[in-house]
C-alpha positions, 0 to 999 in steps of 0.5 A: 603113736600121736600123729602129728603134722610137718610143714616143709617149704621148699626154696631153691633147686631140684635137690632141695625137692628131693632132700625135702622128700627125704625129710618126710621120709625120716620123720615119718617114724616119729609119727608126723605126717606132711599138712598143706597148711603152715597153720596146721603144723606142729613141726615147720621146717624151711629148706633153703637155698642160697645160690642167690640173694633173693632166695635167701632173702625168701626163706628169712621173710618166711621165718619171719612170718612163723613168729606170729604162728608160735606166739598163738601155739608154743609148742610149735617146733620151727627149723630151717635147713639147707643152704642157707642153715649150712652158710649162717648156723647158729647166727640164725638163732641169734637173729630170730630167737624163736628158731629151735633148729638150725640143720646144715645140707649133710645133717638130714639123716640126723633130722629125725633125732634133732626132732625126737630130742628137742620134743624132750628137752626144748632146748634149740640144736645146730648142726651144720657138721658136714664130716658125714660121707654120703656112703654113710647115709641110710638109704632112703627106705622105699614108697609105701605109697603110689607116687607121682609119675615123675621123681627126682634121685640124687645120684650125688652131691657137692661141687669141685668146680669153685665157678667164681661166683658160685657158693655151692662148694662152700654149703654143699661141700666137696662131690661126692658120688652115690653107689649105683646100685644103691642109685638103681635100687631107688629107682626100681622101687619108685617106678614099683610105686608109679614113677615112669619118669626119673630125673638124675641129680647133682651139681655136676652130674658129668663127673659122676663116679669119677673120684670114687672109680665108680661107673662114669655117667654114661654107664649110670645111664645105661644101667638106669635105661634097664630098669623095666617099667621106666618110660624115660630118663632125665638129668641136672645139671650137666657142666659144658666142661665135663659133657663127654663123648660117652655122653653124646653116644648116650643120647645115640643109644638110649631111646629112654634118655630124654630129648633134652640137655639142660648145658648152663653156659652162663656167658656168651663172653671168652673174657666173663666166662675166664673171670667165671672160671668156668673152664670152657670158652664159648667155641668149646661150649658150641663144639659140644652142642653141634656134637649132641646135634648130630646124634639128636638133631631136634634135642631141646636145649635149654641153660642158665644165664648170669647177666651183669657180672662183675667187669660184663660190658655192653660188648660182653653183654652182645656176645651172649645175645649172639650166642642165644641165637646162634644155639637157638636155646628151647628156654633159658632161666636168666639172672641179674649177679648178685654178690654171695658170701666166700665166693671170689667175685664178691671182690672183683672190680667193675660191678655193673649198675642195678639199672644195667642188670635189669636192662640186659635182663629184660633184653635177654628174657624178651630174646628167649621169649621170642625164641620159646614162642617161635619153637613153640608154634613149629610143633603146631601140626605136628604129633608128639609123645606125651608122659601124661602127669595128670588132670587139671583145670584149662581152657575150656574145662578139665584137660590133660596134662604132661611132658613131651621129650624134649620138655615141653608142657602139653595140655591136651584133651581127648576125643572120646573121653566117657568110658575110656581108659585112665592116662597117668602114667602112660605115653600118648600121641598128641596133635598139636594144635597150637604153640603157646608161650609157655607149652603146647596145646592138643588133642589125643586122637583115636586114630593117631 
């Protein structure tokens, strides 16, 4: 079989990491193999999201760019899939005619065909059909390969919430819950291959199983929790509304369940959050953190922010702030509104200036730098366990590399380092020795 060489940009979430892994995995008996360079490509695929307008706007400037690379090499096979491919479909083609495959976010099982037939015919193919149930789907087959000490499994996909400003029930569908044994089969074969670390994902994992009379969520977590050799156990993302009390006695039981919760609020406002229909007002979200408080009273905390919502006042605006300081967030991934195709908010009134978004944003984004650097230095002193990912240039020449529980990028060295054992994949002690804005720093010391 010819080897031939796939390039994959990913844009967008943490499932679009995954689904592009999966990518990878489908083609491979086609006989093509992952390239780093676009130029080195004779397969293109574009993995887009379309949560916001700037990621959309991301995956078409880097279509646009692929023309120039298929004038200089016709052969040259471009596809874009995802979000963006589920919401414009064939409208894509028509935009850019030099697109060859348009696949939808329930279409991967079927990428390897697409490819496989336009290699024979070269004529163009969209698939946005979504009929497919993710019980239907193959399961991914198993590493032949050692893989990087921390992997992503999706456990399930789509969205019933229908939040007001939100486009994922429209490209995603509707949830959808994996079996999980098969969930429990993959990450016995990833931690077989190297994996210590596996982070569960869907759209709302806290309704995991509960359409399908699965095992709920918290039971996933103690089946995953037995799976020998796994250090530690992550999650995204996590709906306020849905966070149950199994949940919190999970984070009581389970030593491999990381300490951090990733719980997006999105609004400190009673009145945005109803217009967000987000089902949860901001007392209900407080009770929920001073519950998982109680089982793990130094858990990180982090979530996501919308500013300039439709009808967001300076007031509402204030409630927010008030609320990231009384939560005391460990990190918060802020955004400015943006209209998106069939949600309901595109047609609320009261649409906030582009000045005021990039006001409040910048107002938002300096608080969670003062309160990221201010947790950061309270670790100076301190020893923390750190999931060694691996090694790279720092300061000073090479360090290592990796997370504590509670998420915190360390980079660390090591006082005796001729001679010693290799890290990957292990948990060692760190002192800290400085907070810095964005992770700690360290030294892994021979008597701690």
């Amino acid at each position: 079989m010819n080897k031939k060489c796939v390039y994959i940009y990913t844009i967008g979430c943490q499932m679009n990491v995954y689904d592009s892994e999966m990518f990878k995995k489908v083609l491979k008996p086609l006989g093509y193999i992952p390239v780093d360079e676009v130029e080195d490509a004779d397969l293109v695929i574009v993995n887009t999201c379309t949560v916001r307008k700037k990621a959309e706007e991301k995956a078409f400037s880097f279509l646009g760019r692929t023309r120039a690379l298929k004038k200089k090499n016709p052969e040259l096979i471009v596809a874009i899939g995802g979000c963006v491919a589920q919401q414009e479909g064939a409208a894509i083609m028509r935009r850019m005619p030099y697109v060859d495959l348009v696949f939808g976010t329930r279409a991967y099982s079927r990428l390897a065909e697409m490819v496989a037939r336009f290699e024979v015919d070269r004529m163009p193919v969209v698939d946005v059909e979504m009929s497919t149930g993710i019980s239907e789907e193959p399961a991914p087959p198993a590493p032949d390969h050692e893989v990087e000490v921390s992997r992503f499994v999706t456990i399930m996909r789509g969205c019933d919430n229908f939040c007001s400003y939100c486009i994922v029930p429209y490209v995603r569908g509707r949830e959808e819950s994996r079996d999980p044994h098969a969930i429990v089969s993959e990450i016995r074969d990833l931690v077989a291959a190297g994996a210590r670390e596996i982070t569960l994902l869907g759209q709302n994992v806290n309704s995991y199983g509960l359409k399908e009379g699965l095992c709920d969520f918290p039971e996933l977590l103690r089946r995953v929790a037995e799976v020998e050799g796994l250090e530690r156990i992550r999650f995204a993302t996590s709906h306020p509304k849905d966070l149950s009390p199994g949940l919190v006695e999970a984070y009581r039981d389970l030593p491999k369940l990381c300490n951090h919760i990733h719980l997006p609020v999105q609004s400190g406002s009673n009145a945005v959050l109803k217009k967000m229909n987000r089902k949860y007002t901001r007392d209900d979200y407080l009770g929920r953190i001073e519950s998982l408080k109680k089982v793990r009273p130094d858990i990180s905390i982090t979530s996501d922010m919308i500013v300039g919502f439709p009808g967001e006042t300076d007031a509402d605006f204030e409630e927010t702030l008030d609320l990231v300081r009384e939560v005391g967030f460990s990190g918060i991934f802020a955004f400015k509104y943006s209209d998106r195709p069939n949600a309901p908010a595109v047609k609320y009134e009261g649409k906030v200036s582009e000045e005021a978004k990039s006001r409040r944003l910048d107002a938002l984004l300096d608080l969670e730098k003062e309160l990221s650097e201010k947790r950061n230095s309270s670790y100076t002193g301190t020893v923390v366990d750190v999931l060694v990912e691996g090694r790279r240039e720092g300061r000073g020449g090479l360090q290592w590399t990796g997370r504590s529980s509670c998420n915190r990028v360390v980079n660390f060295v090591r006082e005796k380092e001729e001679g010693a054992p290799e890290l990957v994949g292990k948990v060692v002690p760190v002192y800290i020795e400085e907070g810095l804005p964005h992770s700690l720093r360290g030294t892994m010391k021979s008597d701690i």
